[in-house]
C-alpha positions as YAML, in Angstrom:
chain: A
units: angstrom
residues:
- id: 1
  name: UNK
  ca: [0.00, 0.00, 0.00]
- id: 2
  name: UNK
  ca: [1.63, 3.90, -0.68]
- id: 3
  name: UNK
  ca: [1.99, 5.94, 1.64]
- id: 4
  name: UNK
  ca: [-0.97, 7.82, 0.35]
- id: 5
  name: UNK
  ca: [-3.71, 6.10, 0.45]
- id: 6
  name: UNK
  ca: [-2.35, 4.69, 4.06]
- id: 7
  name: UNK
  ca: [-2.35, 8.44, 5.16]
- id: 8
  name: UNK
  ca: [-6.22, 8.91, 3.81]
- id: 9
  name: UNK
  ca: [-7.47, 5.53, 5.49]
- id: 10
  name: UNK
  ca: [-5.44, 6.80, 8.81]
- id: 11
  name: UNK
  ca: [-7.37, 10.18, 8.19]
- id: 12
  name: UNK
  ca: [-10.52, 8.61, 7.62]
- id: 13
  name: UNK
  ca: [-9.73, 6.37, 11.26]
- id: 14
  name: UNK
  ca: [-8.95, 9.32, 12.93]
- id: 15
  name: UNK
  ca: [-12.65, 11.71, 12.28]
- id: 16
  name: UNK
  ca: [-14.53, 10.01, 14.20]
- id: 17
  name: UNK
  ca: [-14.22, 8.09, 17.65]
- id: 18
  name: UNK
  ca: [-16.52, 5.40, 15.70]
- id: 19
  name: UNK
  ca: [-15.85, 4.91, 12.21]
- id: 20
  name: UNK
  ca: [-17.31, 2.26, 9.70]
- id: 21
  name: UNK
  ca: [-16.23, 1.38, 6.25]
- id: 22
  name: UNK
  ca: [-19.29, -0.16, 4.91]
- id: 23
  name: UNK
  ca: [-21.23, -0.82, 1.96]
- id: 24
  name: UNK
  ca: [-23.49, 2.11, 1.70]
- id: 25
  name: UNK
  ca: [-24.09, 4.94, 4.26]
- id: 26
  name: UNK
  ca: [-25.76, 5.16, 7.82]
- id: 27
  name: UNK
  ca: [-28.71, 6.41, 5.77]
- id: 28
  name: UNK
  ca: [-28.76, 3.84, 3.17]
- id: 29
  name: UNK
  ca: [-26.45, 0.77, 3.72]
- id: 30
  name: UNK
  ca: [-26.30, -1.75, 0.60]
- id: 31
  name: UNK
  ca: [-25.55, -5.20, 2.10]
- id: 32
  name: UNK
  ca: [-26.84, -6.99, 5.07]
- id: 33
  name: UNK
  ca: [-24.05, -6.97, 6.90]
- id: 34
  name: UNK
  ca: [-23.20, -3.40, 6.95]
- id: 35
  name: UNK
  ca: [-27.21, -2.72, 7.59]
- id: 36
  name: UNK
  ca: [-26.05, -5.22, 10.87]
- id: 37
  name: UNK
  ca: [-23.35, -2.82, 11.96]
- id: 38
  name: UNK
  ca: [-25.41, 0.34, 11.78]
- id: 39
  name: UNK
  ca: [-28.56, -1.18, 13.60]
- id: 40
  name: UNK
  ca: [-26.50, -1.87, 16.30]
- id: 41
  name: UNK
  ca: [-24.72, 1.25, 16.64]
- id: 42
  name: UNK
  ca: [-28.04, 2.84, 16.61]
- id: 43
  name: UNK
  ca: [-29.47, 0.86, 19.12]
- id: 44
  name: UNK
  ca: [-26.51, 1.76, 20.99]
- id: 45
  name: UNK
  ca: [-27.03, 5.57, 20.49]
- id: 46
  name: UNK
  ca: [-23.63, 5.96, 20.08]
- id: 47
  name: UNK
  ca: [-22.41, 8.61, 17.28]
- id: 48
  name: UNK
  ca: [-20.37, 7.27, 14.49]
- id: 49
  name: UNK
  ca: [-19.22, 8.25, 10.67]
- id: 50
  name: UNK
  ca: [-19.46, 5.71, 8.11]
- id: 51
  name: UNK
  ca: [-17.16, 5.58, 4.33]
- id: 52
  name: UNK
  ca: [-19.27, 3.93, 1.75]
- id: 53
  name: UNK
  ca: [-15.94, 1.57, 0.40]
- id: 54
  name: UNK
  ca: [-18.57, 1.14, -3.24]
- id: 55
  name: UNK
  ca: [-17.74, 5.31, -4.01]
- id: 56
  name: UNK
  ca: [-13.92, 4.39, -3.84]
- id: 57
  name: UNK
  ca: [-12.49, 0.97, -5.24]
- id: 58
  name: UNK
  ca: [-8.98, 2.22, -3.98]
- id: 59
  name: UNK
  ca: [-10.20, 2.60, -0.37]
- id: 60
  name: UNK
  ca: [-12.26, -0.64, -0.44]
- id: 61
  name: UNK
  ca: [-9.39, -2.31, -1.41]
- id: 62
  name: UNK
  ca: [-6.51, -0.46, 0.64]
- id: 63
  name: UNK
  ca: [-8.53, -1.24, 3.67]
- id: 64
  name: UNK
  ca: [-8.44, -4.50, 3.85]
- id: 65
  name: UNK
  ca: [-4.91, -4.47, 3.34]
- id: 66
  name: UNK
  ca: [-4.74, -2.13, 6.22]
- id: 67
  name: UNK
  ca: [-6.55, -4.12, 8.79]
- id: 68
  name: UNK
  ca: [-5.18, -7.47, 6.97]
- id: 69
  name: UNK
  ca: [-9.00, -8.39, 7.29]
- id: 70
  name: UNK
  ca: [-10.88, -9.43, 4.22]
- id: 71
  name: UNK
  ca: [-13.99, -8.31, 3.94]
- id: 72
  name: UNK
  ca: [-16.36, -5.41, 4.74]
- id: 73
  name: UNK
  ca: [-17.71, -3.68, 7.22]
- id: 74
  name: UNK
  ca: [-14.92, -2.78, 9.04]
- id: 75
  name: UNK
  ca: [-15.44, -1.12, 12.66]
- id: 76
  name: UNK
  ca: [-12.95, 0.86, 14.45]
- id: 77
  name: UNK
  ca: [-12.94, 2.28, 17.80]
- id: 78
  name: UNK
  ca: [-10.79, 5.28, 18.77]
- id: 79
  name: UNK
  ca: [-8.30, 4.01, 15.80]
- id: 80
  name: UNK
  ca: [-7.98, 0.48, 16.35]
- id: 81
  name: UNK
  ca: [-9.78, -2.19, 14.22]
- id: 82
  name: UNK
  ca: [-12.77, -3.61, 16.21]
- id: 83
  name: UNK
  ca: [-13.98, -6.52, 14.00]
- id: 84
  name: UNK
  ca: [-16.86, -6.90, 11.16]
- id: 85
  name: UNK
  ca: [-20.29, -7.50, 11.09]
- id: 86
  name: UNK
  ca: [-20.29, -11.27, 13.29]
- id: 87
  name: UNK
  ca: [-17.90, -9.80, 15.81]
- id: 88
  name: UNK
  ca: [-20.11, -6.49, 16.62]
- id: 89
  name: UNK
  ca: [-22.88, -9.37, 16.76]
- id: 90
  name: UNK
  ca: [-21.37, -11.00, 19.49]
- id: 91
  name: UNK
  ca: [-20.09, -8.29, 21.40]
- id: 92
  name: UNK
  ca: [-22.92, -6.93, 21.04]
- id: 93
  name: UNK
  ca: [-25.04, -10.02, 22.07]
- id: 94
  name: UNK
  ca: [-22.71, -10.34, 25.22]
- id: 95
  name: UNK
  ca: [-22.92, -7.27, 26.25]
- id: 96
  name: UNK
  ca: [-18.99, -6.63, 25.95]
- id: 97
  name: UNK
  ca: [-19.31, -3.68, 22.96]
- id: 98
  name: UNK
  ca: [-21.96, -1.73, 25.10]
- id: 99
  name: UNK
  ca: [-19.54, -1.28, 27.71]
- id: 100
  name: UNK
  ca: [-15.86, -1.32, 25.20]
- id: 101
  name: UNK
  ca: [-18.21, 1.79, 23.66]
- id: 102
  name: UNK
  ca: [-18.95, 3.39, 27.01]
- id: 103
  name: UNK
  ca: [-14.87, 2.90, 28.76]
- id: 104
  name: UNK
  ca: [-14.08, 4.26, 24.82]
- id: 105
  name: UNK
  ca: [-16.43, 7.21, 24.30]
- id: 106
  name: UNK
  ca: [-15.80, 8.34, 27.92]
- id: 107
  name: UNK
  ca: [-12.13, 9.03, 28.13]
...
């Protein structure tokens, strides 16, 4: 990956405490498992920003070479790399991402 498009996706990372790159927006996601991400983060009512990865084939590549994960959406909380859809499930489920959000959002 060049430097430049790691810069961007670190950019990207860093707007928001809660950032998605999904299929689609917050508003309109276009696959079921982005759609999963943003129903829990609204159920949640926790703020987030969201990169739609189908408006940029460089960016839907370059981040999955940036998080060495393969496939979309891709959460990240306060810069690191939280997981995709099945891992915000289970957190989620457990109880665990309510309270990773709250220690996060807090500090």
């Amino acid at each position: 990956m060049d430097a430049q498009l790691k810069q961007r996706i670190e950019g990207l990372i860093a707007s928001s405490p809660i950032f998605v790159f999904m299929k689609g927006s917050k508003l309109m996601p276009q696959c079921g498992f982005s759609n999963n991400v943003v129903q829990i983060m609204h159920a949640l009512g926790v703020p987030f920003e969201t990169f739609d990865v189908l408006s940029d084939m460089e960016i839907r590549q370059g981040i999955k070479d940036f998080s060495d994960w393969p496939t979309i959406p891709q959460v990240y909380l306060n810069g690191e790399f939280l997981g995709g859809s099945d891992i915000l499930i289970e957190m989620y489920n457990s109880g665990e991402l309510r309270e990773k959000l709250a220690i996060a959002l807090a500090s």
